[in-house]
N, C-alpha and C positions, 0 to 999 in steps of 0.2 A: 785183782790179779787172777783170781778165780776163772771170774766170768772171761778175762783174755785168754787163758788157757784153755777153757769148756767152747771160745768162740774156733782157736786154731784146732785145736780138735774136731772139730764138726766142716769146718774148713777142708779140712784134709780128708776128712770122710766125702765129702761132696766129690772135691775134685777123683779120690781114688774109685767111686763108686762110676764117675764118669765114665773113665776109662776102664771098668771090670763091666759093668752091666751095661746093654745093648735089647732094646726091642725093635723087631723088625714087623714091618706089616706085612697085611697077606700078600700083596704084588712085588715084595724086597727080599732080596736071598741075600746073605753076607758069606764073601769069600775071605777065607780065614787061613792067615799065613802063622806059621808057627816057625820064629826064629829066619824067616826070609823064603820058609818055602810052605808051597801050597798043603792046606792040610783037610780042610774039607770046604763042603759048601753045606753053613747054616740057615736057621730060620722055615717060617715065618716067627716070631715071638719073641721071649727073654730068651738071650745070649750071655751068657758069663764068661768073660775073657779072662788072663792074667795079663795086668797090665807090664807093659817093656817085654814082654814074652811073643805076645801074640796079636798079631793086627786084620782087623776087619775092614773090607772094604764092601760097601751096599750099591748092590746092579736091583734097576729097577726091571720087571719082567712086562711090564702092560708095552701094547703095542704104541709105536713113536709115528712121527709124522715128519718124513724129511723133503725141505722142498729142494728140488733141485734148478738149481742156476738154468737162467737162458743157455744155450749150447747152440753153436754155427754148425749145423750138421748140411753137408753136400751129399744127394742121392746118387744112386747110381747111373739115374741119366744126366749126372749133372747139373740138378740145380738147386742152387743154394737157398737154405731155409735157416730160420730159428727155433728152435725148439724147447720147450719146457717140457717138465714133468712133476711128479707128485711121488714118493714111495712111503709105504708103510711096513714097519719093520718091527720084529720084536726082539731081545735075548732067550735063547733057550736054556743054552750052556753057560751060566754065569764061570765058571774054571775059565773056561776059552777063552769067553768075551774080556776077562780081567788078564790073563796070562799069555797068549797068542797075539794079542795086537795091542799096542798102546791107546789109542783112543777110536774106541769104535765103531764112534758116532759119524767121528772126520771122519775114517777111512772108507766105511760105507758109502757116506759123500762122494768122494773122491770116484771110489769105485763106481759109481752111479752114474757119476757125468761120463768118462770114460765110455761105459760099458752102451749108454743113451748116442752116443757118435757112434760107439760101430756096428751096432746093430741095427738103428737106422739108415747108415750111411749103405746098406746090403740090400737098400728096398728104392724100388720108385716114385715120384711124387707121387701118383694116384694111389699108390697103397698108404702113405702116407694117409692121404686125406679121405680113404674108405676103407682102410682094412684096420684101423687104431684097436681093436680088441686085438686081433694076431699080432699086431705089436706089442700091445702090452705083456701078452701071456710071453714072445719071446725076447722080451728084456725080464721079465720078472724069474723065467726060466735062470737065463745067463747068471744073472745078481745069485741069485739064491742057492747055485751051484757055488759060486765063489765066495760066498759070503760062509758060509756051510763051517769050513775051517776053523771061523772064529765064533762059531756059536751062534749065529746073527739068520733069523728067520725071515726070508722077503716074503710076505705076504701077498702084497698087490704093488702093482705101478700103472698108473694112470695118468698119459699125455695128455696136459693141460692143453698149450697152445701150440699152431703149427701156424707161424707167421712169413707172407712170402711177400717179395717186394710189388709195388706197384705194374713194372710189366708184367709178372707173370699173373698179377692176379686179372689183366685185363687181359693177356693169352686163355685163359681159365673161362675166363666170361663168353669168349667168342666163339673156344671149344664149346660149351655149352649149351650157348643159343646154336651153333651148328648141328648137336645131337638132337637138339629138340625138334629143330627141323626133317630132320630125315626121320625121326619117330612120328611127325606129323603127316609125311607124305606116303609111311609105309602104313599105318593107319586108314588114309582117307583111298590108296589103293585096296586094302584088305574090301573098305567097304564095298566101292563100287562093284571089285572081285563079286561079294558075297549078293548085292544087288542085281546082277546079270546075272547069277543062278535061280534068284529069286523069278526072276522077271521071262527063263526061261521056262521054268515048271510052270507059271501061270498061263504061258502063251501055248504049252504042252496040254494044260485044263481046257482052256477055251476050245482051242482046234477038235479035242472028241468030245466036246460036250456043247455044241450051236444053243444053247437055251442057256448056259452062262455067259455067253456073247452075249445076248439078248437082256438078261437081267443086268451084267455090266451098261450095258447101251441105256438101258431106265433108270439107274442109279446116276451115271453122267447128267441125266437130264435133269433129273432131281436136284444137284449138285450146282447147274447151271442156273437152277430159278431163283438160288437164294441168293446168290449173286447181285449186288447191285450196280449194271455196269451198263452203261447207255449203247454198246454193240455184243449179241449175242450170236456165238457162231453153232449154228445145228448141223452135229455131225448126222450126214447119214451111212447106214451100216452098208459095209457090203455085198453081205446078203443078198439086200432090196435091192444093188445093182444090178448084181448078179442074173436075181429074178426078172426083171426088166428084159434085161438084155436077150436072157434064155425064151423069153415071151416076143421078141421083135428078131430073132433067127427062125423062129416057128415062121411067120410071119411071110418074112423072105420066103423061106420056103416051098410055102403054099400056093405063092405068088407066081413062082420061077414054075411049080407044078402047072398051073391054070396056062399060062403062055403055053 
């Protein structure tokens, strides 16, 4: 009879110990209502309640990981895409986060998909699929302004996937092979460009300086021996026409004298 007694005894101790004593870890704050209204916000550690007086409820503080649903998001130029994303988020304000909104976690959600339609719906596909940092910073901007109210910290958001149908991604392809092309042509104009300046300062060298004509002329020749090619054509220089010629007007000359 003893030992029934010494067991409900210890019984009752357990269970009241339940509900008076509370330990919170270091990342747990506990919002503590006194009689139905907010009375402060405890922890990390031992918590001593009065039980049926005072109730606790435990908000974790470490940062969360919320994935956000596919989204049919239409751009400004009108074309339709799906969209993911990623948000990370933490509590700051455990009051807020327990007393300002009923579930946090949802509405954050909520407010995510939401806020992911309209602030991409404000860009065009190529920002879409080249400017995703300036997007993220301005959904995480938007989020974390709204979120602000209930305590709820957006830390980052990062667009996973930007999914587009079949035509547009073979409209995408032929924009692309188009740019590459006209990068290829303005390229191979720069060069010829900078080849023709090239090719006119060397012809600017030659012209005042006839003894680099001459070592050009040796170096061709040179060039030509190693060649192994069953027709050889030997350039001759102008010059040597020249001289020729200035030699056979003499010539004439002297001739037309003598008659």
């Amino acid at each position: 009879m003893i030992f029934v007694v010494y067991s409900m005894v210890a019984f009752a101790v357990i269970v009241f110990a339940y509900y008076l004593i509370f330990i919170l870890r270091e990342y747990q704050r506990g919002v503590v209502f006194f009689l139905g209204r907010f009375q402060s916000v405890m922890g990390p550690g031992l918590i001593i309640l009065i039980p049926g007086v005072q109730q606790l409820v435990r908000v974790d503080l470490r940062t969360r990981v919320l994935d956000v649903p596919t989204q049919d998001v239409i751009s400004r130029d009108n074309v339709s895409v799906k969209v993911n994303a990623v948000i990370y988020f933490r509590v700051f304000d455990p009051e807020k986060a327990i007393v300002q909104v009923e579930d946090f976690q949802a509405a954050t959600s909520q407010l995510a998909q939401t806020t992911l339609r309209s602030v991409l719906g404000q860009h065009e596909l190529d920002e879409m699929l080249s400017e995703r940092d300036k997007l993220n910073s301005d959904i995480q901007q938007t989020l974390d302004k709204q979120t602000d109210a209930w305590g709820i910290k957006v830390a980052n958001v990062e667009i996973k996937h930007v999914d587009l149908n079949e035509t547009m991604v073979r409209a995408i392809a032929k924009q692309a092979e188009a740019e590459r092309m006209r990068r290829a042509k303005i390229i191979a104009a720069e060069g010829e460009f900078q080849a023709s300046e090239k090719l006119k300062d060397a012809a600017k060298v030659l012209s005042q300086q006839p003894e680099a004509l001459t070592l050009r002329y040796l170096q061709t020749l040179l060039d030509m021996s190693t060649e192994k090619t069953s027709t050889v054509l030997f350039p001759i220089p102008i010059d040597l026409l020249a001289a020729f010629k200035d030699h056979l007007s003499k010539d004439r000359d002297a001739g037309s004298a003598t008659s």
